[in-house]
C-alpha positions as CSV (number, residue, x, y, z in Angstrom):
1,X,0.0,0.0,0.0
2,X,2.7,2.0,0.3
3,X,2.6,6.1,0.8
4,X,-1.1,5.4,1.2
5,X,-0.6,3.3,4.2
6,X,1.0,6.0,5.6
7,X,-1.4,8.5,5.0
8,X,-4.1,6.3,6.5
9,X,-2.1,5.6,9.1
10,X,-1.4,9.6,9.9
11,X,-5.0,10.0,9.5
12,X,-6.3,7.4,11.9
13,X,-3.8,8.7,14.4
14,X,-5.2,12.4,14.3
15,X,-9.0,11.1,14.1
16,X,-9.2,8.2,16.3
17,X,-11.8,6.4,14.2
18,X,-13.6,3.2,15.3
19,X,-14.0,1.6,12.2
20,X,-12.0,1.6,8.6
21,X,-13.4,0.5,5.5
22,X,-11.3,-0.4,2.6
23,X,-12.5,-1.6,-0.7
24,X,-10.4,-2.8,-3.6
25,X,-8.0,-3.1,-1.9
26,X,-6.1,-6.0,-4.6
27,X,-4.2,-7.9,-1.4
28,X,-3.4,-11.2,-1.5
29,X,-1.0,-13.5,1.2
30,X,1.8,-10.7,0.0
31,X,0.5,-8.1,2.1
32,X,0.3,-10.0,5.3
33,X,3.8,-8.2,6.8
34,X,2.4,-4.9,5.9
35,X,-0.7,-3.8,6.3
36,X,-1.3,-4.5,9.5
37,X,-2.0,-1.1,11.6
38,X,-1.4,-0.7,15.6
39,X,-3.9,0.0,17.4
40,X,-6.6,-2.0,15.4
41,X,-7.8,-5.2,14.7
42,X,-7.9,-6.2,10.3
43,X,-10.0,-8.4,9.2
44,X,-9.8,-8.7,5.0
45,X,-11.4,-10.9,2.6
46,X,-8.9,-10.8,0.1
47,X,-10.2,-12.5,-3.8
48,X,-8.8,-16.2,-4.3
49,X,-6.5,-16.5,-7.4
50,X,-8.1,-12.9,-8.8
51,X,-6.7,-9.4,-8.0
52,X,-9.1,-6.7,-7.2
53,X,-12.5,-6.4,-5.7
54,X,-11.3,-7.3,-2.0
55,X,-12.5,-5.8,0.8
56,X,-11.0,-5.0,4.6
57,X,-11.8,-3.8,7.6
58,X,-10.2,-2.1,10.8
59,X,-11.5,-1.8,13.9
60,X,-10.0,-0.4,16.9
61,X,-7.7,-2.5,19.2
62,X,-10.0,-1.5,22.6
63,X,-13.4,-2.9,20.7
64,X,-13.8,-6.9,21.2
65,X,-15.4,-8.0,18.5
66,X,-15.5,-11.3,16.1
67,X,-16.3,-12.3,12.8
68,X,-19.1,-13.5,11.4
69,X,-19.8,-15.4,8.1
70,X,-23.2,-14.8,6.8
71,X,-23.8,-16.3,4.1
72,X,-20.7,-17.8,2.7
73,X,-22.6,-21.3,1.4
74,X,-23.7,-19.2,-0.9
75,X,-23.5,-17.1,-3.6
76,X,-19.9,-15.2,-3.2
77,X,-20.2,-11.9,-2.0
78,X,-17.1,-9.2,-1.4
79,X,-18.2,-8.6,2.4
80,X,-17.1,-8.8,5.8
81,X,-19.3,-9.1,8.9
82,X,-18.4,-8.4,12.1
83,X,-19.8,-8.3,15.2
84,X,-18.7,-5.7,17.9
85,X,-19.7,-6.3,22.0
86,X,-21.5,-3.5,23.2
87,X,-20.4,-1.4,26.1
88,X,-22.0,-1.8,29.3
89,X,-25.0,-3.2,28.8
90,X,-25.6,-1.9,25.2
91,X,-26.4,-4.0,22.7
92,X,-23.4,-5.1,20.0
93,X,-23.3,-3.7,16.8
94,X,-22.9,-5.2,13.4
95,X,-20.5,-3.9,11.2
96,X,-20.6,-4.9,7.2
97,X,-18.4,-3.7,4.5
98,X,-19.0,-4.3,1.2
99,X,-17.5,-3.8,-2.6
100,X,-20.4,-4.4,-5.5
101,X,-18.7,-4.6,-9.0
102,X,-20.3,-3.0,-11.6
103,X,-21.1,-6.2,-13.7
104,X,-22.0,-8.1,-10.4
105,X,-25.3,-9.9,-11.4
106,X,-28.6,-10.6,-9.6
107,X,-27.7,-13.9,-8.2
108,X,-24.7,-12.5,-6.0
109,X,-27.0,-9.2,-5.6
110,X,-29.7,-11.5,-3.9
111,X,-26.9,-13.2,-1.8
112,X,-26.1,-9.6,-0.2
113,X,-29.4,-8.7,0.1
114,X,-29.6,-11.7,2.5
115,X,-26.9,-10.9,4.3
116,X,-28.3,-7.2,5.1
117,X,-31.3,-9.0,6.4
118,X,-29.8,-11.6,8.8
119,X,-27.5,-8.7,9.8
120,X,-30.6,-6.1,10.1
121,X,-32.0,-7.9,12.9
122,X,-29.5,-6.4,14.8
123,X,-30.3,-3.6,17.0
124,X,-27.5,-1.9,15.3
125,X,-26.1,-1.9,12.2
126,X,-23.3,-0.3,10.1
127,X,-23.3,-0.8,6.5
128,X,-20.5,0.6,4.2
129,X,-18.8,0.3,1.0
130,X,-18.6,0.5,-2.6
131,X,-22.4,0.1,-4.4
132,X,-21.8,0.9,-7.5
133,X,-25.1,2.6,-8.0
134,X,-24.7,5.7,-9.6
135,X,-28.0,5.5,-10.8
136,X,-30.0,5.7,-7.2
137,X,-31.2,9.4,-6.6
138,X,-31.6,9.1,-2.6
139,X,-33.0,12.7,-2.1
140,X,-36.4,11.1,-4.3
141,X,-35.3,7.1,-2.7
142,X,-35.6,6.3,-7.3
143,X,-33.2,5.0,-9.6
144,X,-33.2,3.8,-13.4
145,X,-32.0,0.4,-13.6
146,X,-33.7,-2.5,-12.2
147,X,-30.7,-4.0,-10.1
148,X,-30.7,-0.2,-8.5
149,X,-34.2,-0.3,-7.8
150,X,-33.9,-3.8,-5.8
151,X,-31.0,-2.5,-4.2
152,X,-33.6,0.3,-2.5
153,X,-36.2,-2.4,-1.6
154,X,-34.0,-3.7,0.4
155,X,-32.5,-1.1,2.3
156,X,-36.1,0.1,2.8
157,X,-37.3,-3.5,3.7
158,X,-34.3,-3.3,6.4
159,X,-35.4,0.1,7.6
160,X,-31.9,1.3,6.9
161,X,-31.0,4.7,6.5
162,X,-28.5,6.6,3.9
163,X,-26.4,8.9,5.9
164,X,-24.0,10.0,3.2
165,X,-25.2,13.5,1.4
166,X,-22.7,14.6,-0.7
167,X,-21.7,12.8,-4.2
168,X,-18.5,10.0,-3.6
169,X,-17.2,10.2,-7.3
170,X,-17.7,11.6,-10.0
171,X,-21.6,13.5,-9.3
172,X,-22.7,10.2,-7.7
173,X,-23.0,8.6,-4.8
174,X,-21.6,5.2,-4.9
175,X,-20.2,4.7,-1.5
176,X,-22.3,4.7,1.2
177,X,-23.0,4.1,4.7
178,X,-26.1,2.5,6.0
179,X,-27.3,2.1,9.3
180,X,-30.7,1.2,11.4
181,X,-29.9,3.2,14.1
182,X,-29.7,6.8,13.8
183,X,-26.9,8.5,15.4
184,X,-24.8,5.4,15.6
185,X,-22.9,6.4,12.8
186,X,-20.5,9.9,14.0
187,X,-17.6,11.7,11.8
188,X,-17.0,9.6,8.8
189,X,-14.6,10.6,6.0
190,X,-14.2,9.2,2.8
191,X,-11.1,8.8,0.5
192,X,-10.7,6.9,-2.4
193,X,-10.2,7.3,-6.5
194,X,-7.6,10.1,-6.0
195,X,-9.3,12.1,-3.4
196,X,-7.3,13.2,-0.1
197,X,-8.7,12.8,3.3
C-alpha cells in the first residue's frame, strides 16, 4: 500500500476512528507483513486467485469483536461481517463492508441482500462500502436500472438509512453508509479514486 498506508495511518492517528473501510484493496498473502496497523484489529477478505475487488476492515484494538460469516454457502459476495460487543449493557453492533462490482449480477445481488437481512436484525447496524449505484437518486429514494431499484427495496425492507449527502465520485453517490440506528454512525470521511482525506 505503500505512501497510502502512511497516509491512513497519519489520519487514523489524528481522528481516532472506530471503524475503517477499505474496498479494492487487490491484497493477497503478500500483504500479510504490511498492512497491519497498531492499534486496530484487520480483518480482509482478500479474492482467491483474482486481484481486485477485495475488501478489509479495521477496527480499533480496545473494541472486542469477532467475525461473522453470513452467508458464505452461498452465492460469493465481497463482504465482511463483524460483530462488535456493546459497552455496558448496550447492545453489539454489526459492522458490514462491502464492494459491488459493476457487472455483479442478480444472483450474488440476492446473496447480499440476505446478508443485510440476517445482519438487520440487529439492533445496530453499520453498513458501508462501494455500491456501485450511480444510478439511485436518494434525495427522491428512485433510480433507473432495475438492479438499483432492488437494491432500494432492500434497504427500505431493512429500515436502513442513507447517511452520506454529498456525491463520492464523479456527481454520484456510490459509496455509502447504512445504518438502522440513527446516530450510531459519527464523523466519517471518505477517500478513495484520487481524493485526499
Amino acid at each position: 500500500m505503500g505512501n497510502k498506508q502512511e497516509e491512513l495511518e497519519m489520519c487514523v492517528c489524528l481522528q481516532g476512528y472506530d471503524l475503517i473501510g477499505i474496498t479494492e484493496t487487490w491484497w493477497d498473502s503478500s500483504y500479510d507483513w504490511s498492512v497491519g496497523m497498531e492499534g486496530y484489529r484487520l480483518f480482509r477478505k482478500d479474492r482467491q486467485g483474482r486481484q481486485g475487488r477485495a475488501v478489509a476492515l479495521y477496527i480499533n484494538g480496545q473494541l472486542e469483536c469477532m467475525e461473522l460469516h453470513l452467508g458464505m454457502d452461498e452465492e460469493p459476495t465481497e463482504s465482511l461481517w463483524v460483530r462488535i460487543k456493546g459497552k455496558a449493557g448496550a447492545g453489539d453492533i454489526i459492522a458490514g463492508l462491502f464492494y459491488r462490482p459493476p457487472d455483479q449480477g442478480d444472483r450474488a445481488d440476492e446473496a447480499l441482500y440476505r446478508q443485510i437481512g440476517a445482519a438487520s436484525r440487529s439492533q445496530a447496524l453499520v453498513l458501508m462500502g462501494d455500491f456501485n449505484h450511480p444510478d439511485i437518486c436518494w434525495r427522491d429514494n428512485a433510480a433507473e436500472r432495475k438492479q438499483s431499484r432492488k437494491f432500494l427495496e432492500c434497504v427500505d425492507d431493512n429500515f436502513l438509512l442513507q447517511v452520506i449527502e454529498e456525491p463520492t465520485r464523479r456527481g454520484a453517490m456510490l459509496d455509502l453508509v447504512l445504518t438502522n440506528k440513527e446516530g450510531l454512525v459519527g464523523d466519517m470521511k471518505l477517500k478513495g479514486h484520487g481524493t485526499k482525506p
